[in-house]
C-alpha positions as CSV (number, residue, x, y, z in Angstrom):
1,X,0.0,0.0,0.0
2,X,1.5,3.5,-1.1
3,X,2.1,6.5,1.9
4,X,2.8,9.0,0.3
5,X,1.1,11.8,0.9
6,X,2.7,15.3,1.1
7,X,3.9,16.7,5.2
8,X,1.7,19.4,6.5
9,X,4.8,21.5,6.4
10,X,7.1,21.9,4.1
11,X,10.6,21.8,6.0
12,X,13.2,19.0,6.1
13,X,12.4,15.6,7.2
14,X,13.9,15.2,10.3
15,X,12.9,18.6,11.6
16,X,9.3,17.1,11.1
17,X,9.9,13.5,12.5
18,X,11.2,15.6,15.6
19,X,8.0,17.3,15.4
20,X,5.7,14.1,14.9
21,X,7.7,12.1,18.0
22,X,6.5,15.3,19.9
23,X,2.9,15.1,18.7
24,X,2.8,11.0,19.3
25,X,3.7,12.4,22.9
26,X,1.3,15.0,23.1
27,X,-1.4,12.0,22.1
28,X,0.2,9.6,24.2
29,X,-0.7,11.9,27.5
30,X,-4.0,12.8,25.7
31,X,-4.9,9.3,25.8
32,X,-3.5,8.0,29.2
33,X,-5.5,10.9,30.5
34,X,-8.8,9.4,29.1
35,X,-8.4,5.8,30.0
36,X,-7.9,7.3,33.8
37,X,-10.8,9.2,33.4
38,X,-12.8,5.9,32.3
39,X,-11.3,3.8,35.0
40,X,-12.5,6.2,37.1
41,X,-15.9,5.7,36.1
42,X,-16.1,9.7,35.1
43,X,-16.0,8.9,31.5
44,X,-17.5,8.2,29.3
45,X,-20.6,10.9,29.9
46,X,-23.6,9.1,28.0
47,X,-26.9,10.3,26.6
48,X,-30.3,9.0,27.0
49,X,-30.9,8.0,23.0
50,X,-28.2,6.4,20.9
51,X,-25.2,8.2,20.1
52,X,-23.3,7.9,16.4
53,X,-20.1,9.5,16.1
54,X,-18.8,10.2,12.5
55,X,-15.2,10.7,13.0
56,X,-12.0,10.0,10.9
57,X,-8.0,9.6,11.9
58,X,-6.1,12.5,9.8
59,X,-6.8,15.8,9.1
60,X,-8.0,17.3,5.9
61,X,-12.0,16.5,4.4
62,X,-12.9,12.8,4.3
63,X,-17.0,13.7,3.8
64,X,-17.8,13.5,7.9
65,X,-20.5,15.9,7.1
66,X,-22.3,14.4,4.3
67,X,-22.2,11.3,6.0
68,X,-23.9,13.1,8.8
69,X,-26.3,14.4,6.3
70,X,-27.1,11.1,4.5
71,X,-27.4,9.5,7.9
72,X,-29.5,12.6,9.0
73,X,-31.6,11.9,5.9
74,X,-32.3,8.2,6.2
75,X,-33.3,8.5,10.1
76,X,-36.0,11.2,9.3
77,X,-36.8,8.3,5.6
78,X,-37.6,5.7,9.1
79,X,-39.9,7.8,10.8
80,X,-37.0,8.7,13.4
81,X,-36.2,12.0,14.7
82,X,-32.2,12.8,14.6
83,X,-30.0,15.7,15.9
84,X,-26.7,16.8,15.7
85,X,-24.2,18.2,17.7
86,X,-20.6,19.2,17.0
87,X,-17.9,21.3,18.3
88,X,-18.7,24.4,16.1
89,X,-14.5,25.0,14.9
90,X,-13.7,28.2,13.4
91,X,-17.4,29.1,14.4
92,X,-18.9,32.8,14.8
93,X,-22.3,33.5,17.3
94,X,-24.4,31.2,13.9
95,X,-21.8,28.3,13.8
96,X,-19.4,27.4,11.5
97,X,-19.4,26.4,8.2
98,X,-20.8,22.6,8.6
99,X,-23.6,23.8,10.6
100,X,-24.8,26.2,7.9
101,X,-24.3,23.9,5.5
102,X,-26.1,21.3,7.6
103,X,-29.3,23.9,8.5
104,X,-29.4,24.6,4.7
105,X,-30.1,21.4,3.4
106,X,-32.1,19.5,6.9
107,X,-33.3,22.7,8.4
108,X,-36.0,20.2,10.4
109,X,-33.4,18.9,12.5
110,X,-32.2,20.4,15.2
111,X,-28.1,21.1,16.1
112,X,-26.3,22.2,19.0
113,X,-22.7,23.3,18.6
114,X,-19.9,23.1,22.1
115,X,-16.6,21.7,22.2
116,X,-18.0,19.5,24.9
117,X,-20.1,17.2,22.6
118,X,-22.5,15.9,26.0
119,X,-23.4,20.1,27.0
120,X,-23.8,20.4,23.3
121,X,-26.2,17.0,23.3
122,X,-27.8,17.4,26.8
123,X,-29.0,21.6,25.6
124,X,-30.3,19.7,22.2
125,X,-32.2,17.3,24.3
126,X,-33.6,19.7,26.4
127,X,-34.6,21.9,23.3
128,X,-36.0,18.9,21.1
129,X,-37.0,16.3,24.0
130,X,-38.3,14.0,21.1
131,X,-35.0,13.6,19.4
132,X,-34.2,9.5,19.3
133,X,-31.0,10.1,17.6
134,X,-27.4,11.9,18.1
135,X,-25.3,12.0,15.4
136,X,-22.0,13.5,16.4
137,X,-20.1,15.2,13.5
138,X,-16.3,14.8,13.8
139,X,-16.5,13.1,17.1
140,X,-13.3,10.1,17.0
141,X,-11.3,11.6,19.4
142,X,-13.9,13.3,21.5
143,X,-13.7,10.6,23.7
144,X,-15.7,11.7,26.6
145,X,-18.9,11.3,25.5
146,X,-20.2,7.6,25.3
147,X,-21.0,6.5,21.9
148,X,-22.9,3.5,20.4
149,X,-21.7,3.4,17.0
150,X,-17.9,4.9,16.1
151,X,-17.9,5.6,12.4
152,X,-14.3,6.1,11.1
153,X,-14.5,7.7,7.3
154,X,-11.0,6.7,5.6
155,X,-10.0,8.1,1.8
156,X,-10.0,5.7,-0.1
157,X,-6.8,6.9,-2.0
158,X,-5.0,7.4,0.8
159,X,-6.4,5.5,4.1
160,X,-3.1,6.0,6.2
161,X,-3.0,9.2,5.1
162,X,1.0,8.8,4.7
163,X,0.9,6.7,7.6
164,X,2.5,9.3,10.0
165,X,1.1,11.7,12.6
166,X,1.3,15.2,12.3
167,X,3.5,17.0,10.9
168,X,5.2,14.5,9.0
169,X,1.8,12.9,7.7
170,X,-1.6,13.9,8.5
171,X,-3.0,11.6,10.5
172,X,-4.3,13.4,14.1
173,X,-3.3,9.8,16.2
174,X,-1.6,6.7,15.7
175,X,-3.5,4.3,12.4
176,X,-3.8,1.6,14.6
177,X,-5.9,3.4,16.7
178,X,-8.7,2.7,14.3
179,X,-8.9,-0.5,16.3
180,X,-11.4,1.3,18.5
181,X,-13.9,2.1,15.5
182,X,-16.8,-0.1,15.0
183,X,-17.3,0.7,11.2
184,X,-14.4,1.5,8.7
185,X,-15.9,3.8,5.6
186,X,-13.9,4.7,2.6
187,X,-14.8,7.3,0.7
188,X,-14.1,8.5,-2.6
189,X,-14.4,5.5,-3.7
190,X,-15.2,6.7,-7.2
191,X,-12.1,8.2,-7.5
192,X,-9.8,4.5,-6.9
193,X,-9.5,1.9,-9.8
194,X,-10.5,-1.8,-8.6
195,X,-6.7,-2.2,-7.5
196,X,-6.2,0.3,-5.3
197,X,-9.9,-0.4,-3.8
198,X,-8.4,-3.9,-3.6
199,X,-5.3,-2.8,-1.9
200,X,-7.1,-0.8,0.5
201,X,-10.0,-3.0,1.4
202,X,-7.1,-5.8,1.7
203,X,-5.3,-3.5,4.1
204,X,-7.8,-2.8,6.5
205,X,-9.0,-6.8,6.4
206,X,-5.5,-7.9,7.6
207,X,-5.0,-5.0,10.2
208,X,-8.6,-5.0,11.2
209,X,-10.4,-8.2,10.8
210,X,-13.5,-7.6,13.0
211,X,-14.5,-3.9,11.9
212,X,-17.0,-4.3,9.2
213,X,-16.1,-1.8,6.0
214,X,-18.3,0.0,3.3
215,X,-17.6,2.1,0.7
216,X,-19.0,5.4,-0.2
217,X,-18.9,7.5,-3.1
218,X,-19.9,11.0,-3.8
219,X,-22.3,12.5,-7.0
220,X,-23.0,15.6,-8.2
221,X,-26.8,16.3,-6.3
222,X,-27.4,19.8,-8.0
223,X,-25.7,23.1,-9.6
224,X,-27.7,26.3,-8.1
225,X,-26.5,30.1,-8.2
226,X,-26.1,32.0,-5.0
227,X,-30.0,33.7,-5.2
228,X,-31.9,30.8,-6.3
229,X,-31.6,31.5,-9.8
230,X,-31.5,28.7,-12.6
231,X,-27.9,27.5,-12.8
232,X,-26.5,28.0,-16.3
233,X,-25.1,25.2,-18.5
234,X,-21.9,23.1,-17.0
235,X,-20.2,23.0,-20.2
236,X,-19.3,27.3,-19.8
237,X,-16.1,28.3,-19.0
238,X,-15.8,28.8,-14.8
239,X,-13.0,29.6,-12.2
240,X,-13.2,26.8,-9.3
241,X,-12.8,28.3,-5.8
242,X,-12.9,26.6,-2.1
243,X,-11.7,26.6,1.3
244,X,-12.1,23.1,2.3
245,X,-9.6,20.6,3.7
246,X,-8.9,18.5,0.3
247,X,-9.2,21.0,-2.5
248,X,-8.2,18.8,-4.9
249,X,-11.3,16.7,-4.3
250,X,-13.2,19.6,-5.5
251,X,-10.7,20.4,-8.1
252,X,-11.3,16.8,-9.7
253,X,-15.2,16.5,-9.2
254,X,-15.5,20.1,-11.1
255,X,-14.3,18.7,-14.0
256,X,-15.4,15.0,-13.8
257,X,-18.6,17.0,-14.0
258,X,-17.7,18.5,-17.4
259,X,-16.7,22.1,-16.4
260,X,-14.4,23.6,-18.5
261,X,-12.0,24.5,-15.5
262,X,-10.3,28.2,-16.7
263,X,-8.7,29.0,-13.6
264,X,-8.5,27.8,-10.4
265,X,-7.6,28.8,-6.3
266,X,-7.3,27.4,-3.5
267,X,-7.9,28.8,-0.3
268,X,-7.3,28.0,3.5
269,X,-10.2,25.5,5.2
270,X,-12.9,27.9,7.0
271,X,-11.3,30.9,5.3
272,X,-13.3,33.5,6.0
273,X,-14.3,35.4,2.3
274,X,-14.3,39.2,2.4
275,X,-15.2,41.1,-0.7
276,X,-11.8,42.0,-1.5
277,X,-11.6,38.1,-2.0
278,X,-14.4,38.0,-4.5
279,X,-13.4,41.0,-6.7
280,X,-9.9,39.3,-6.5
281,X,-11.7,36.6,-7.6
282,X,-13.9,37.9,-10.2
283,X,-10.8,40.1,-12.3
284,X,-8.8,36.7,-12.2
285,X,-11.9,35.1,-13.6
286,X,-12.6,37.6,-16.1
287,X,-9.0,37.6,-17.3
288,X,-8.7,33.9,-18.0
289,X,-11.9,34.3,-19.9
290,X,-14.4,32.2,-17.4
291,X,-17.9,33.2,-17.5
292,X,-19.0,32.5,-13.7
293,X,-17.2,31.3,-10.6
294,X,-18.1,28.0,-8.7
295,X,-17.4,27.0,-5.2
296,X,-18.6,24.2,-3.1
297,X,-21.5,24.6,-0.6
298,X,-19.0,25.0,2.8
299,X,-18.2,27.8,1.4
300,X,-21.7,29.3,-0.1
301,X,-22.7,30.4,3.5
302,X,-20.1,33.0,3.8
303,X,-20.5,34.2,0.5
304,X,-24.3,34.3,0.7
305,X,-23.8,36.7,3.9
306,X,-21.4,39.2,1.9
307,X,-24.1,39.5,-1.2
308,X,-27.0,39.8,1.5
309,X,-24.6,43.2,2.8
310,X,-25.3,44.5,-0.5
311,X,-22.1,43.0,-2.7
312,X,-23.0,42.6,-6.6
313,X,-20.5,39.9,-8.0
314,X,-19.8,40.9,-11.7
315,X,-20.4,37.2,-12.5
316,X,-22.8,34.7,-11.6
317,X,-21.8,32.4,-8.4
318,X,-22.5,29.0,-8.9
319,X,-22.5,26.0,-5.7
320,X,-21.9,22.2,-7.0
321,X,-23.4,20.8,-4.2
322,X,-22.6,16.6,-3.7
323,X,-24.3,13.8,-2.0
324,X,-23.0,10.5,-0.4
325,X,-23.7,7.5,-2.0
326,X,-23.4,5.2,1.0
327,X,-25.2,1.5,2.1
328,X,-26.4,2.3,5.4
329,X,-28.4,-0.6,6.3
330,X,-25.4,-2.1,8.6
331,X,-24.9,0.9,10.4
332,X,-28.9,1.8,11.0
333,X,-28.5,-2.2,11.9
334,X,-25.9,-1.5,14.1
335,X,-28.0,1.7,15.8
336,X,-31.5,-1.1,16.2
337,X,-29.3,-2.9,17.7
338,X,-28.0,-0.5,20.2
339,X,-31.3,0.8,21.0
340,X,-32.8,-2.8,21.8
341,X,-29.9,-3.2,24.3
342,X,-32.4,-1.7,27.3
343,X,-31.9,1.5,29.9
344,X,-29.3,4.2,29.5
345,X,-27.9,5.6,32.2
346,X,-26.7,9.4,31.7
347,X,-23.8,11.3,33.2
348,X,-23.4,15.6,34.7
349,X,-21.8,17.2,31.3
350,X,-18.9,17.9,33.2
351,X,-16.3,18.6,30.4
């Protein structure tokens, strides 16, 4: 199986494997420091309804969100009534980006942002006391809270991704500490040939033999303009723009969708757009001869907000917005299951 995947940082090698043996530490106390906690019997804090946590190992996008959303969706399909909580990173007094994202496209289920996930869940509870449902968006190493089902989303290009922690790969922990997951997703599945599926999937069976695995793809759902207004054809000339955590993943699905990809940028994830950004933005686009400027829907929020202020964009703003292709049946299995198992008990959110 391949590792290579480019360092956070660019700087010499052994400055960052300095670096990582200090984050491994940094982990290493982390994690002592839960598992005394737990013997203690203070953690984990549960919650009286099941409790899905949609986490992955490295930094950078891996689809947590739309997973939350296509989870979301098929829990409300059933008759059930989900919520959602998450920490709310790189949020302002409305949340951050996922959660706009989230309220756009389920605005009938509710979600609590706190960097303690069981005040965010307990406040959601209280709000919503019908909820029968948490799903916890980024939750892996938010090990406090007790959960019923850990979901671990993988790419499926680069599972280890580079097989070293911070800085000198990207993964947030040790890999074999996706020994604690109960369900292994790959995503991007489109984007792998049959061998390097094969390589993966063969990867994870030898390291992790009793973690059941699925794969998940992503499609193109729908093209809208910021205002509502009918998208134009995909075959026109567009500059791609984003602030997301894989770019490229945008990058690629833009023109696996048949855009005819003029000019491109790539910003920081969360980066906050002014409107200096989109008239830089708009003269680039006009000068390489694009006729509109596409971005994904984490970043439409923020944009929307700086056009509601009164901002005219000299060219249309289009969102590709994607959707999960994913076989949940084991994991709504897995949450039956989990529910059936009687009484939970529930803990103070002291965080």
């Amino acid at each position: 199986m391949t590792l290579s995947v480019e360092p956070v940082l660019p700087w010499p090698r052994p400055i960052l494997s300095l670096l990582e043996a200090c984050w491994k530490g940094v982990v290493g106390i982390d994690r002592w420091r839960h598992q005394r906690r737990e013997r203690s019997g203070d953690w984990p804090l549960k919650l009286p309804v099941p409790v899905v946590s949609i986490g992955n190992i490295a930094v950078g996008g891996t689809g947590k969100t739309p997973v939350t959303e296509a989870l979301a969706r098929h829990w409300l399909e059933r008759g059930g009534r989900p919520g959602i909580v998450s920490r709310g990173y790189r949020g302002g007094p409305d949340g951050n980006d996922e959660f706009a994202m989230l309220r756009r496209s389920l605005p009938e289920v509710p979600h609590h942002q706190h960097r303690c996930r069981h005040v965010a869940g307990t406040r959601l509870l209280e709000e919503h006391p019908d909820t029968d449902l948490i799903l916890v968006d980024d939750g892996f190493q938010h090990r406090r809270l007790h959960r019923d089902l850990d979901l671990v989303l993988l790419d499926a290009r680069h599972p280890l991704a580079g097989g070293h922690c911070l800085p000198l790969g990207r993964l947030r922990e040790p890999w074999r500490q996706l020994a604690r997951a109960d369900h292994l997703i790959l995503t991007r599945a489109q984007r792998c040939d049959a061998a390097q599926l094969s390589r993966s999937m063969g990867f994870l069976r030898q390291w992790f033999p009793g973690i059941p695995r699925s794969l998940a793809s992503t499609r193109l759902a729908q093209v809208r303009t910021l205002g509502g207004a009918t998208a134009p054809d995909p075959a026109i000339p567009v500059l791609g723009f984003c602030g997301i955590g894989v770019p490229d993943s945008f990058r690629h699905s833009l023109i696996e969708g048949g855009w005819k990809l003029r000019a491109w940028r790539s910003l920081a994830d969360h980066h906050r757009y002014s409107i200096r950004d989109l008239e830089r933005l708009n003269r680039e686009a006009i000068a390489a001869g694009a006729q509109a400027l596409v971005c994904t829907a984490k970043d439409a929020p923020k944009i929307e907000r700086l056009l509601a202020s009164g901002y005219t964009s000299q060219l249309p703003i289009l969102v590709q917005e994607m959707r999960i292709s994913l076989d949940v049946g084991p994991i709504l299995a897995g949450i039956d299951a989990s529910t059936a198992s009687g009484t939970r008990e529930t803990g103070a959110p002291s965080c």
